[in-house]
N, C-alpha and C positions, 0 to 999 in steps of 0.2 A: 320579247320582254318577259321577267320572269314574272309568274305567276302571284298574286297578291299584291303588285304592284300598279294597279289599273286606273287607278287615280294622277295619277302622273303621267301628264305628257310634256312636260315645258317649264326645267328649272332653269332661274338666272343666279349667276357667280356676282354678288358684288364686293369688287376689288380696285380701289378707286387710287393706290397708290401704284409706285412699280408700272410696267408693261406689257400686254403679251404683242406677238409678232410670229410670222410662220418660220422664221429663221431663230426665235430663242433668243433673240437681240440682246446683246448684256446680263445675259441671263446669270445672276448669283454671281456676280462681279460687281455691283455697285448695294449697296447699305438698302437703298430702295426697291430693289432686284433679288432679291434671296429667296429661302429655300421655300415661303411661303406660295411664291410663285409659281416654282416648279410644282408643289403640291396641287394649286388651282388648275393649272392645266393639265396634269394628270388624274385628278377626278372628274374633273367635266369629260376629258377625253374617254375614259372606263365607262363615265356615263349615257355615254353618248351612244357606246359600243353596244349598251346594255338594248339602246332604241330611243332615251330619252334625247330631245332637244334641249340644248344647252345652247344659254349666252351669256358668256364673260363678259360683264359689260366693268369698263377702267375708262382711262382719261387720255381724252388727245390732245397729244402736242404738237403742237408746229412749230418748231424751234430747228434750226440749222444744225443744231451740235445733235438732236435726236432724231432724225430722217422718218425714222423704220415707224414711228407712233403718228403718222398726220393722216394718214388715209381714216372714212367713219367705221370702216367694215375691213375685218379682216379674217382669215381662217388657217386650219393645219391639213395640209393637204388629204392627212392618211384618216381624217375625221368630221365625214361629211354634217353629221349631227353638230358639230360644236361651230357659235360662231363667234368671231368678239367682237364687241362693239365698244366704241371710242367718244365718250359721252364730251363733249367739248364742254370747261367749265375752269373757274383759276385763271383764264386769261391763256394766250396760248402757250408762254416758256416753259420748261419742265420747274417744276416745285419741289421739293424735299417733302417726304410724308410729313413734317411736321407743320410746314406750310399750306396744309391742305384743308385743315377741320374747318376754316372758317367759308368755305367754300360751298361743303358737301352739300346742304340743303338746295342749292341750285344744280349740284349733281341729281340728287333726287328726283326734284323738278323737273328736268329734262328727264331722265328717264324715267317717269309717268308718262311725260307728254311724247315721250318715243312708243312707248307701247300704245298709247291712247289712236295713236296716229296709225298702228298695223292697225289696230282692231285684235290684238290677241296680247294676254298677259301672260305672263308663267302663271303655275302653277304654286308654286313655289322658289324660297329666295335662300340660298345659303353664302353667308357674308364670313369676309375676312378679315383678321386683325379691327383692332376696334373702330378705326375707319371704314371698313365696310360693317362694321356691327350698327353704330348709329344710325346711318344708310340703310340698314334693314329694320330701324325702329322707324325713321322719319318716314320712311317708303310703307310700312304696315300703316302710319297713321292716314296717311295720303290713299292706301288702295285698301285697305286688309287683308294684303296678301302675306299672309307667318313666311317667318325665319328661321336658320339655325345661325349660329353665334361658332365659329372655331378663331379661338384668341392667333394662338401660332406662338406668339412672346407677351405676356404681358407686360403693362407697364411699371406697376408697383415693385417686382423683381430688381426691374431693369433703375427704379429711381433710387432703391434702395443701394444698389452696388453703385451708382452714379455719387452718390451724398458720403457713402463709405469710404470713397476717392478723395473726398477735402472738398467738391465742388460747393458750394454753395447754394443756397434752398433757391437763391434768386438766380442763378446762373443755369440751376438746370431745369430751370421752369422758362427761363426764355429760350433756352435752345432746344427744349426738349416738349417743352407743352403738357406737361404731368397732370396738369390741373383738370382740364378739355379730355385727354385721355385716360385720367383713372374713371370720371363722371363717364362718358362714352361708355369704358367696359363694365360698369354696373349696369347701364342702363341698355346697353345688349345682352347681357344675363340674365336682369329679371323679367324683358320682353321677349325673347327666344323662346322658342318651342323646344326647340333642345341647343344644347351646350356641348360642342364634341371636344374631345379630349385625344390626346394621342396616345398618355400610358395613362395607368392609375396613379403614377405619382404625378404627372400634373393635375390631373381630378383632384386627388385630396391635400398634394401639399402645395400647388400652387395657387389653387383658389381659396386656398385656407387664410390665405393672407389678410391681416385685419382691414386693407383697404376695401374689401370685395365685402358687400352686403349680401350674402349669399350663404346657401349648406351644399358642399359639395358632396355628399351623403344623399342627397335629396334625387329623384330617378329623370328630372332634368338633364343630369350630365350624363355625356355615352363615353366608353372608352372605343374609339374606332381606329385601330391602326394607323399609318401608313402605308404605302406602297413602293414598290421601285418598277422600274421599265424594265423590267425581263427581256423584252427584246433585243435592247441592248446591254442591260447588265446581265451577264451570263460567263457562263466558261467554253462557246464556242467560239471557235479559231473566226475572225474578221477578218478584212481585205482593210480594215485602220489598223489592225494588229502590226501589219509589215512596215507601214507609213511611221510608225509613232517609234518601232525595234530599229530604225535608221536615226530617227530623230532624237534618238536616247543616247546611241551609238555615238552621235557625233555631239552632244552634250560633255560626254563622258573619253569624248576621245584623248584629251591632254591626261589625263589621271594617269598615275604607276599601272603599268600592265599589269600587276600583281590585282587592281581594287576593281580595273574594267568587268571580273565578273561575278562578285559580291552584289548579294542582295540589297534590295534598298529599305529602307524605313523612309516611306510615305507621307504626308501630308499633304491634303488637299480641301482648302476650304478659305475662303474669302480672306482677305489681310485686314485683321478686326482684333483690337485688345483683347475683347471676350472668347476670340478662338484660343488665343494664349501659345503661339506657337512655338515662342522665345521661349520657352520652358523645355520644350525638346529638344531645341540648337543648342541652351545649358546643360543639359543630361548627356545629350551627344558628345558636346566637348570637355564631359570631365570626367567620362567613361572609357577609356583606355579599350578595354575587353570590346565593349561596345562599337564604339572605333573602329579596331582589329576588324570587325565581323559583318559591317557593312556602312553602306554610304548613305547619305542622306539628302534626300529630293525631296522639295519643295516645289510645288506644283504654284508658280503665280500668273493667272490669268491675264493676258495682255502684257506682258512683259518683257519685253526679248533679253534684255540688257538690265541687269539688278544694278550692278550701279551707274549704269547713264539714269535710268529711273530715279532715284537717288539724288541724284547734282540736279535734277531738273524738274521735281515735283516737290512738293512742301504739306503733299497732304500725309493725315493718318495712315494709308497704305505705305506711302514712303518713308516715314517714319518708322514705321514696325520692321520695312525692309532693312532700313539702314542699322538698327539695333541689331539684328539679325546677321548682316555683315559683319558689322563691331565684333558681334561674340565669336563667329565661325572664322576670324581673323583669315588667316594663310590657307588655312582649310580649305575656301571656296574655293573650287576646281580642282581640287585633290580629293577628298572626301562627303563636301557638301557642293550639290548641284539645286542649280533651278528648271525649270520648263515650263514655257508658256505652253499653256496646254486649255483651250477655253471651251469648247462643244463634248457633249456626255461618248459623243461615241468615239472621241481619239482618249478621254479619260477613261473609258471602259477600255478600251486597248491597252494603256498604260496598262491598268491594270493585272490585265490577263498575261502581259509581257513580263510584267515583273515578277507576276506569282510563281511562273515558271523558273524561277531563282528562288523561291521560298520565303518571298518579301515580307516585310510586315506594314499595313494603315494603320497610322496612329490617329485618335482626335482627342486632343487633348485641353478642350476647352474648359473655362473655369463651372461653366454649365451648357449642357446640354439638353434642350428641349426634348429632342426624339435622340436621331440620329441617323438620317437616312443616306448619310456618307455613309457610314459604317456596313448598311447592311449591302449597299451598291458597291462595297469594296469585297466584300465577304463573298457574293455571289460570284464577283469573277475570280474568286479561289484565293484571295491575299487573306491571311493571319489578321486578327484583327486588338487594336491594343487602345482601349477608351475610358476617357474619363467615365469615373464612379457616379459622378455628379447629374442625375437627369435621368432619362430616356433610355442609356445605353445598359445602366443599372438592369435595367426591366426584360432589354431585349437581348439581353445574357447573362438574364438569372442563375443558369445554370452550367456556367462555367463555358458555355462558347465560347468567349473572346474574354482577354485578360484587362480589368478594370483597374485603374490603376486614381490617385491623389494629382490632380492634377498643379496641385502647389507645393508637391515635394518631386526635386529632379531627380533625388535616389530612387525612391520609390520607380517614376517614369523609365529612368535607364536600366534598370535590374529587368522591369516586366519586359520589355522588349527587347534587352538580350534573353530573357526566357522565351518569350513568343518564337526569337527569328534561331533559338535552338533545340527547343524541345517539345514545340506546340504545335498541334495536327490542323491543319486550318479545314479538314473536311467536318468540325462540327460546327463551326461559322456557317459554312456552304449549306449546308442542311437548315440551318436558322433561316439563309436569309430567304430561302426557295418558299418561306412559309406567308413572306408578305408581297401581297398584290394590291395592285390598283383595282381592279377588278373588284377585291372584296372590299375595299375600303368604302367604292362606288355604293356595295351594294348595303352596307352600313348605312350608312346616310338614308339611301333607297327606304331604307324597312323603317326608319324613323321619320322619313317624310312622310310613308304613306299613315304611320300612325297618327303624326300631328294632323293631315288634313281631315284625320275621322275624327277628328275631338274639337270641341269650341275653340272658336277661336280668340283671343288676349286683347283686352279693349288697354287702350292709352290713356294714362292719368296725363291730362294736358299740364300738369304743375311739372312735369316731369321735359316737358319739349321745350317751356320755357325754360327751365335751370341749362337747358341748354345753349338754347339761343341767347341769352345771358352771358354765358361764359365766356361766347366766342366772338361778341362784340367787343370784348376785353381786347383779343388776339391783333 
């Protein structure tokens, strides 16, 4: 363990939506299941590395359509220190995070009376998204064990582009629970020991937002990176490398022998309005030069078939698909392709596969948080072409990867025929070699050890009620 750190031996993750599992079950495929997940089990896992014990403690299901989540205990084979535990609560079916707030305080509950039951508590508690933030208010009142608060997306953002849509104040407070979660991530802000952040633009301009009773100026917030799995995002030659260069091959087999060996323009990231990927298929097809110069994959998880998907699902994913078809008309299997492509290490092959054509990864989302697609495309040597909007702003400042408007398609088509003809993807590679888990782990580390040397933050009880209030409403 490193030195300074000695006060710590036994942090828990609370992450009370989503699931984790030693296989990544549905991982960043389902709206509940994103990239905040990945994140949780890549810093427990750094941390674990470091010597700290770690437990993920989430929610068991026992539901027929979710298998992978019903065992109490589970673990990652290559991470003895990390364990996850499966707090039963909600009833056993899988729930939508929105359906969960009214629950959490018997999540709490049980995991008091979990730890009560070893005989050993963490140390400390670092909570996710404002579901796990509450969780680590009602658990401080319950033990007084401090927290850190990392949002991941807030909600005021997300209500504000919801209402900007047409929806209505009452339509996306029942479906969305705005009310229960702007309250939650106030009151894991002002009880937090620290506040992590991923850039300084979401420190100051996302918590600047009038809903947050808060100074994001104040030495509460930390700016602590992300990370990527270097193990697997890298630019060494894999044995999924050859698996994934057949599976491309036979994607791409009907197309003009002439496009078989053009480069691709990339996307890869959940089928979600806010990734905004119709914006690229627009730019794509009204780019001629663009066009010419290469083809365009669309990485959809779980999919074999775009349009059997299509005739026979009726959700939002299927709907983005089918717009997506509409625009790339005749195109698809000529110039635009798909690939089910769903585990990090055939998508890191992709990758390294396709760089070796001089590819470019687009994310072209209307905002981006971070962007730790971008920087796991970068490292296995793809050119890289990201909204201005967010994160990616931050983590190529200085001209690594090309930033582009992500609501104008000229804008979009011009920068990635730049990128896929003029642009060196070796200062992307150099960017992305700069972020680890490891350090991210050891962020947190240096802020834990400073909260448990300071007093610790007593609970205005006016404060637990406006809660339990609210959610009797639910």
């Amino acid at each position: 363990m490193k030195r300074g750190l000695s006060m710590i031996k036994k942090v828990a993750f609370f992450n009370p939506q989503g699931n984790f599992d030693r296989n990544d079950s549905h991982l960043t495929e389902h709206p509940d299941f994103g990239g905040q997940l990945v994140y949780v089990k890549e810093v427990a896992k750094a941390m674990g590395d470091i010597g700290i014990e770690v437990d993920i403690i989430t929610r068991q299901i026992i539901d027929p359509d979710w298998p992978e989540f019903s065992e109490p205990y589970d673990y990652y084979p290559d991470a003895p220190n990390v364990r996850i535990v499966r707090i039963p609560f909600g009833g056993e079916k899988f729930l939508r995070k929105e359906d969960l707030w009214k629950f959490l305080p018997d999540y709490v509950e049980k995991i008091y009376e979990f730890y009560k039951s070893e005989g050993k508590f963490p140390d400390f508690v670092t909570t996710h998204y404002g579901d796990g933030g509450i969780s680590g208010v009602l658990f401080l009142e319950k033990s007084g064990i401090p927290f850190s608060f990392t949002g991941h997306s807030l909600g005021a953002w997300k209500m504000d582009k919801i209402l900007s849509s047409g929806v209505s104040v009452e339509e996306a407070e029942k479906k969305y629970r705005f009310s229960v979660r702007l309250l939650a991530e106030n009151l894991s802000i002002k009880y937090a020991s620290f506040v992590v952040c991923s850039t300084s633009q979401e420190r100051y301009v996302q918590y600047s937002h009038k809903a947050y009773n808060t100074d994001p100026y104040s030495d509460k917030f930390k700016v602590i990176p992300p990370g990527i799995n270097s193990s697997i995002f890298n630019t060494e030659s894999k044995q999924e490398d050859e698996y994934v260069k057949k599976y491309l091959d036979g994607i791409i087999a009907r197309a003009p022998v002439k496009r078989q060996k053009l480069p691709f323009i990339i996307m890869s990231s959940r089928l979600d309005r806010k990734k905004n990927h119709i914006a690229v298929v627009k730019a794509f097809m009204k780019n001629e030069e663009l066009r010419g110069s290469a083809n365009l994959l669309i990485v959809v998880r779980g999919v074999d078939d775009a349009f059997k998907f299509v005739d026979t699902h009726s959700t939002e994913e299927a709907e983005i698909l089918r717009e997506i078809l509409n625009v790339a008309g005749n195109e698809v299997g000529i110039s635009v392709f798909f690939a089910n492509i769903s585990d990090q290490r055939n998508l890191a092959g992709l990758y390294r596969t396709t760089a070796q054509r001089g590819s470019v990864f687009v994310l072209p989302a209307i905002y981006e948080p971070f962007g730790l697609a971008i920087i796991e495309a970068a490292a296995c040597g793809l050119k890289v072409v990201a909204t201005k909007n967010g994160g990616p702003s931050e983590i190529f400042a200085n001209g690594e990867g090309l930033l582009i408007d992500p609501e104008d398609t000229h804008d979009i088509g011009h920068k990635i025929y730049v990128a896929l003809t003029q642009f060196d993807a070796q200062k992307s590679l150099e960017t992305a070699r700069k972020y680890s888990w490891k350090n991210t782990a050891l962020g947190y580390l240096e802020n834990i050890q400073k909260a448990l040397e300071n007093k610790r933050t007593s609970i205005d009880e006016g404060d637990i009620k406006r809660f339990f209030e609210i959610i009797k409403c639910i």
